[in-house]
Each structure stands twice: as C-alpha cells, then as structure tokens.
C-alpha positions in Angstrom: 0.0 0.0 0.0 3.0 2.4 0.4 4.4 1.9 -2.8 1.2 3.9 -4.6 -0.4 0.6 -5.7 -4.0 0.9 -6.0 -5.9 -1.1 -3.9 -9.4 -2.3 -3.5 -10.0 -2.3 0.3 -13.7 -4.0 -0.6 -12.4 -6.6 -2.5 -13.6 -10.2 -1.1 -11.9 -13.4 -1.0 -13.4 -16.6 -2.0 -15.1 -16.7 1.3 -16.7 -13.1 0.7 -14.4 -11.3 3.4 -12.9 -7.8 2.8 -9.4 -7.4 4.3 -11.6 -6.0 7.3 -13.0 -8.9 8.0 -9.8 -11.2 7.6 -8.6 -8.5 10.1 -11.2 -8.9 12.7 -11.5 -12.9 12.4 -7.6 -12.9 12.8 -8.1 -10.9 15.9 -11.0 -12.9 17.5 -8.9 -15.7 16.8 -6.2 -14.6 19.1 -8.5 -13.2 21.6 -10.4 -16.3 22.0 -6.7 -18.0 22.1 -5.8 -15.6 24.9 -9.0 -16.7 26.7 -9.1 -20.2 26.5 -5.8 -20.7 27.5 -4.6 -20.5 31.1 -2.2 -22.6 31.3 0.3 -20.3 28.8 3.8 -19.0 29.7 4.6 -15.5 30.5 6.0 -16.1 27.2 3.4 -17.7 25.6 1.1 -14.5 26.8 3.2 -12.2 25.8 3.4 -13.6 22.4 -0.1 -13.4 22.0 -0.6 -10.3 23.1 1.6 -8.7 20.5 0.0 -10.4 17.8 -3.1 -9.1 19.2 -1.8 -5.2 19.0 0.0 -6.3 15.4 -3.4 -7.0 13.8 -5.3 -4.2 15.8 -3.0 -2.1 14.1 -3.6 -3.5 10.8 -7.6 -3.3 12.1 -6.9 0.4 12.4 -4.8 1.0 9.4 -7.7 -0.6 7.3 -10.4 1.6 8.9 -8.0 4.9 8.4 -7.7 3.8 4.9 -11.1 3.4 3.8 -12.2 0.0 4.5 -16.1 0.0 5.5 -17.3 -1.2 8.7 -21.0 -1.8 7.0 -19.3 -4.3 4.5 -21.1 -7.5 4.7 -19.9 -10.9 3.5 -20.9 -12.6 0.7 -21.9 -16.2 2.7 -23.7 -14.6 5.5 -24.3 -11.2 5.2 -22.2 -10.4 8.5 -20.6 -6.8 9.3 -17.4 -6.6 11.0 -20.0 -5.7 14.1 -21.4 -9.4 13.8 -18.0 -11.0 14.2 -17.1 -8.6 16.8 -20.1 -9.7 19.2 -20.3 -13.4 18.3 -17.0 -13.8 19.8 -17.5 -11.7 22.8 -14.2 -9.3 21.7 -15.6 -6.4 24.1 -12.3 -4.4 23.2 -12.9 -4.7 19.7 -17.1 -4.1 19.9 -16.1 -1.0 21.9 -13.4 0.8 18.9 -16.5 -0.4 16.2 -19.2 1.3 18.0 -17.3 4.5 18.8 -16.6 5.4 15.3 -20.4 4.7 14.4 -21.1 6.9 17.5 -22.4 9.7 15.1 -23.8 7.0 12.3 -27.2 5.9 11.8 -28.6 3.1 14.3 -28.4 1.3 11.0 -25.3 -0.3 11.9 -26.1 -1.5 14.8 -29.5 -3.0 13.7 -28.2 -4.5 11.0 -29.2 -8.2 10.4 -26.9 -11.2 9.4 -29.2 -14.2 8.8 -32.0 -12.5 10.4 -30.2 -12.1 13.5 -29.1 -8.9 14.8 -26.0 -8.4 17.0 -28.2 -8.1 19.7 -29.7 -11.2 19.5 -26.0 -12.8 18.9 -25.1 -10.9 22.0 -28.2 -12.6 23.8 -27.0 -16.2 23.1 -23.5 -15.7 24.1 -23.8 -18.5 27.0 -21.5 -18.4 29.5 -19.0 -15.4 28.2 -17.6 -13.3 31.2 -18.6 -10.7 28.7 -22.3 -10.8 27.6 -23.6 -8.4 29.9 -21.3 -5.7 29.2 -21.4 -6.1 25.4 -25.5 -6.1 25.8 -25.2 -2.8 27.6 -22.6 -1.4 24.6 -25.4 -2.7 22.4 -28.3 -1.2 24.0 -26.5 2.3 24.6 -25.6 2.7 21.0 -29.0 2.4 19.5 -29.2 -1.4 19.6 -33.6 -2.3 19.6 -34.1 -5.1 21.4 -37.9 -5.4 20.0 -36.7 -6.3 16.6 -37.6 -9.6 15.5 -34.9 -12.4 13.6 -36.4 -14.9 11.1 -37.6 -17.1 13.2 -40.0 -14.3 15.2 -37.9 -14.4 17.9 -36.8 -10.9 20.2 -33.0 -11.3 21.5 -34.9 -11.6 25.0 -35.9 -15.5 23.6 -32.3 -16.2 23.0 -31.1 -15.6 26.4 -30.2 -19.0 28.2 -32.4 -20.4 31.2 -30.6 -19.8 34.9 -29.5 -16.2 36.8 -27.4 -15.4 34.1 -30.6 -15.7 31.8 -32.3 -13.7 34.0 -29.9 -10.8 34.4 -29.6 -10.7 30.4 -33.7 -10.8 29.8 -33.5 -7.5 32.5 -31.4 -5.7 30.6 -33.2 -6.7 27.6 -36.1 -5.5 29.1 -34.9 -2.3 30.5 -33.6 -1.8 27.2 -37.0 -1.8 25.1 -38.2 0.8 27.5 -35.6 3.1 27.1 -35.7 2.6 23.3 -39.5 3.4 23.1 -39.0 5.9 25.1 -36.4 7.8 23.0 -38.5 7.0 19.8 -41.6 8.8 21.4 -38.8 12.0 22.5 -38.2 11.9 18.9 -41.6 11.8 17.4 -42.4 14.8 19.4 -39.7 16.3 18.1 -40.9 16.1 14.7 
C-alpha cells in the first residue's frame, strides 16, 4: 500500500471477506486464544498479546484507509460488528461502535441471517462478557424489539438460569428506554 499501488480495500476473498473482516476474524482468533488458554507461559502470553496489538494495528490501518465497517460478506451477510459480538471481543465491539457513535442506528441494527448483533449478543452463554457487550449494544442504538427470522426478540435467546435472567433484565430495561427515545423523537418532529 505504500508503494502507490491501487488497492481495492472491498475486495472479497473466496469466502466473501474484505481485508476488514480477515482482520477482525484474525483478531478474534487470538482473543479467544488468549481466553481459553490459562495454562500459557509468560511467554506464551506475551506472544499473543503482540499479535493481538499487530493486527489491531492492521484493524486500524484498514479503517483509516477506507475500509467500510457496514461491509457485509458474501456467505452470510455479517458486518465486522457481527464477528465482533459473536465472539465476545468487548475491546474490539467498543473501537466499532465508537466510530459509528455519530452514524445511523443502521449499523447496529443490521441483520446477518436474520439475526441482529443483539440477538447474537443474547445467546452468548456463558461469556464473562455478555452483559457488558449487551449494555454497549443497547447504549448505542441497539432495539431489542426487533424480531430475527424465526419471530424471535433477543430476549428468547437468552439461556435459562441467573445469568438468563440478568440478560432478559437488561433486555427488558432496554425496550423501555428505546421506546422511550422514539416517542422523544416523534415529538420532536
């Protein structure tokens, strides 16, 4: 790219990724790596922790260059957002949603196989991070009332338990606050 080479930053590989997405999946990849592992080396941590900054560098780069965070893949029609959420990379969610800040709610509503990130976020069982990236969600725009193919609110794809239970009240507190800012806009109008 610094030789003056033009370059398609949309282009898709044969599995209908931009470089964006290769970016993001390469990242999740070593976050999930960096999670599952505990019984790594100093070493071994370290390691993947500079990977980590390496491609969210290149993440950066690609976003300073051009590359689109609405792009959607070919197979199944997921954003770099979708990725972000169904692997429960809250540092990653948290740099995507902060330069949509002043974007249309759009982006955040956008479905992937009928499913919204919200309801992705909603069936993350079990991540240390669900509730935290549900309230990212939710404080960005996210409408928990919209429905996926199958009919279903995110609320039905919260698991069963306490942890269900904290998720469907978030959900919950979450479709009041987003009627209520559509009725403070329709009287706006």
């Amino acid at each position: 790219m610094s030789l003056g080479f033009p370059h398609d930053l949309e282009m898709k590989d044969f599995e209908g990724h931009t470089p964006l997405h290769c970016a993001v999946l390469s990242h999740n990849s070593l976050f999930r790596e960096q999670q599952c592992h505990l019984t790594l080396t100093e070493e071994q941590k370290k390691e993947l922790q500079y990977q980590s900054e390496e491609v969210l560098s290149c993440i950066h780069l690609l976003v300073q260059m051009g590359a689109s965070i609405h792009s959607r893949d070919v197979k199944s029609n997921k954003t770099v957002l979708h990725y972000t959420v169904q692997d429960g990379n809250i540092s990653l969610l948290k740099y995507f949603l902060e330069l949509n800040a002043f974007m249309s709610e759009d982006f955040i509503n956008s479905k992937a196989h009928g499913n919204t990130a919200l309801h992705m976020a909603a069936a993350l069982y079990q991540d240390k991070n669900q509730e935290e990236i549900i309230k990212l969600l939710l404080d960005h725009g996210a409408d928990p009332s919209i429905r996926n193919l199958d009919n279903d609110q995110a609320i039905h794809m919260a698991q069963s338990g306490k942890a269900g239970d904290r998720v469907r009240h978030l959900l919950k507190k979450g479709r009041v606050t987003s009627a209520f800012v559509t009725c403070r806009r329709n009287v706006r109008s």
